[in-house]
Phi, psi and omega in degrees: 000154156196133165286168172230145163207173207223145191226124177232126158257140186218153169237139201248080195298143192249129188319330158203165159345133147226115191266141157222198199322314212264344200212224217153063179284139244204283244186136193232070189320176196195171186206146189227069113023107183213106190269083206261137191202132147073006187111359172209173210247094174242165193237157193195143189224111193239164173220018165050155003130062213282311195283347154261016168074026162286151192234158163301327190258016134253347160301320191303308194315317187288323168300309175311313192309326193249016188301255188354287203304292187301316170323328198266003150106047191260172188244200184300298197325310206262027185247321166322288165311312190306260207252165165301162184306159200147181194282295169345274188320318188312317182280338151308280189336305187260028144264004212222316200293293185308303161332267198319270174010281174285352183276301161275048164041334184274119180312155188292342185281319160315318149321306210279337175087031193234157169299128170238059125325091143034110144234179189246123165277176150296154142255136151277170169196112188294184197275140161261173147318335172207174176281340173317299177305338200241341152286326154300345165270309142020281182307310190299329176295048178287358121352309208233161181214003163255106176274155165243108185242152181250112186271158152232188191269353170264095193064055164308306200284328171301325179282319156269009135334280179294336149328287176306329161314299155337275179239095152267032182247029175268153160237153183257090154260150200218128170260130207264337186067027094140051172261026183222149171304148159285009160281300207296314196295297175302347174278315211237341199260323177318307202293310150309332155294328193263049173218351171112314205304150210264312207211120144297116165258162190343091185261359159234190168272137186300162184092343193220051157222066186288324190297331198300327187306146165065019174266156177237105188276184186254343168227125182328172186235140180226159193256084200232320161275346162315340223192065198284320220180164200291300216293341183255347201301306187292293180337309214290281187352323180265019206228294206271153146268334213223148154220152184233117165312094187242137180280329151331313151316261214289290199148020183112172190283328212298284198326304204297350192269315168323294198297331167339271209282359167272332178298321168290310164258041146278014181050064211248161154270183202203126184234160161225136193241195178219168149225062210029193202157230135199160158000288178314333163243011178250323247238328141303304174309344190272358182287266187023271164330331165301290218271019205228151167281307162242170182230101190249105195221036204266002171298356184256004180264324143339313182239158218291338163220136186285182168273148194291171156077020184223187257273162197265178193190110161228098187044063192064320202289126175229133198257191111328134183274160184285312178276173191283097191257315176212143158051034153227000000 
């Protein structure tokens, strides 16, 4: 066998600043994969892991490293060994997903053993300067009503206050981006609970949320720089109810449908996430997303344009395109 394969960078501009405790986006770089194998192409799209200091140009690297191996026709399995959990993996991983699809007429959801049914993603609404502002996106987004608001320690709770004054027909989860003490967590998760939110995602920083064991919030605690891969999975279960599943994290879906149905039985919920994007890096994730309580796979509603031909975006509701884009 030989393959040809291709490492592309593109940067994707976002429709406005998007902010959260810890960072500041502009613009949503990428990294493009691509495996030409027998008369077709697959493609798979990372934008890698910013808070373990992945970069595009150590994903490439790590993609250079194994080019012999993939020319010679290696598959997912033996792409788990070949490199670590990651951006890198991710992007190989959902190019072998895309392949294989077209090469064997069977769609990836159907490999995976799931239905590729209309799910509802979250919007997110980054962090602002007051709660006004963020009640106002809020407002605008009148299209949509299951919201991901991005929280820091200056007035959370004031900031959905005022969301819900807005829009009290929102329903709500909130991320904290591991910007708060556990004093700050016991402070703010009563209050927030009696305002509706469903779920706290990483509300301390990882490696330093040792108090969760045996705390009981008022709103599940769900786990996401906590919980990168199955090798984390027991540490989150005792801290966490939720883990939210980023592929970009873990290393591509062949992993992520693994910690999925392993996270269940541990009777853990289950989210899939992003690290922004286009299509092209949600439409794996939308497989998943069948396996999941919640789902933010909203990148391509973040930048000012998607790739033509990728996942449909409706009042939240998100489909398949009728022609063929990733994995069918």
């Amino acid at each position: 066998m030989n393959r040809k394969l291709s490492i592309q960078v593109e940067s994707w501009p976002s429709i406005i600043p998007f902010r959260i405790s810890t960072n500041v986006w502009y613009d949503f770089p990428c990294l493009v994969y691509e495996i030409e194998q027998d008369g077709v192409v697959g493609r798979g799209e990372a934008l890698g892991v910013n808070y373990l200091n992945e970069t595009l140009e150590s994903m490439a690297e790590q993609l250079r490293s194994i080019s012999a191996a993939m020319s010679d026709g290696a598959d997912r399995q033996a792409l788990l060994e070949l490199l670590p959990p990651g951006g890198a993996r991710c992007a190989a991983d959902s190019a072998l997903w895309d392949l294989e699809a077209q090469l064997s007429g069977i769609s990836a959801w159907q490999t995976a053993g799931v239905e590729a049914g209309p799910i509802e993603t979250v919007f997110t609404i980054g962090l602002e300067d007051t709660p006004e502002q963020m009640a106002a996106k809020a407002t605008a987004a009148s299209d949509l009503s299951l919201f991901k608001v991005k929280l820091g320690n200056d007035r959370p709770v004031e900031r959905i206050a005022a969301i819900r004054t807005a829009r009290p027909d929102s329903r709500m989860v909130v991320d904290a981006n591991q910007g708060w003490s556990f004093a700050e967590l016991q402070e703010f998760a009563p209050a927030l609970h009696e305002l509706g939110v469903l779920m706290i995602e990483q509300p301390l920083p990882r490696g330093k949320d040792q108090e969760l064991a045996g705390y009981e919030s008022t709103a599940p605690l769900c786990a996401d720089e906590s919980c990168q891969h199955i090798g984390e999975l027991d540490a989150a279960a005792d801290r966490y109810q939720m883990i939210n599943i980023k592929l970009d994290k873990c290393g591509g879906l062949t992993h992520g449908l693994e910690l999925a149905r392993a996270a269940r039985e541990k009777d853990l919920g289950v989210m899939i996430g992003c690290m922004g994007g286009t299509s092209l890096s949600m439409a794996p994730s939308h497989v998943i997303a069948q396996l999941c309580d919640f789902v933010d796979i909203d990148g391509p509603l973040l930048i000012k344009k998607d790739r033509d031909g990728g996942l449909v975006y409706d009042h939240g509701i998100v489909t398949l395109p009728t022609e063929r884009f990733w994995g069918s």
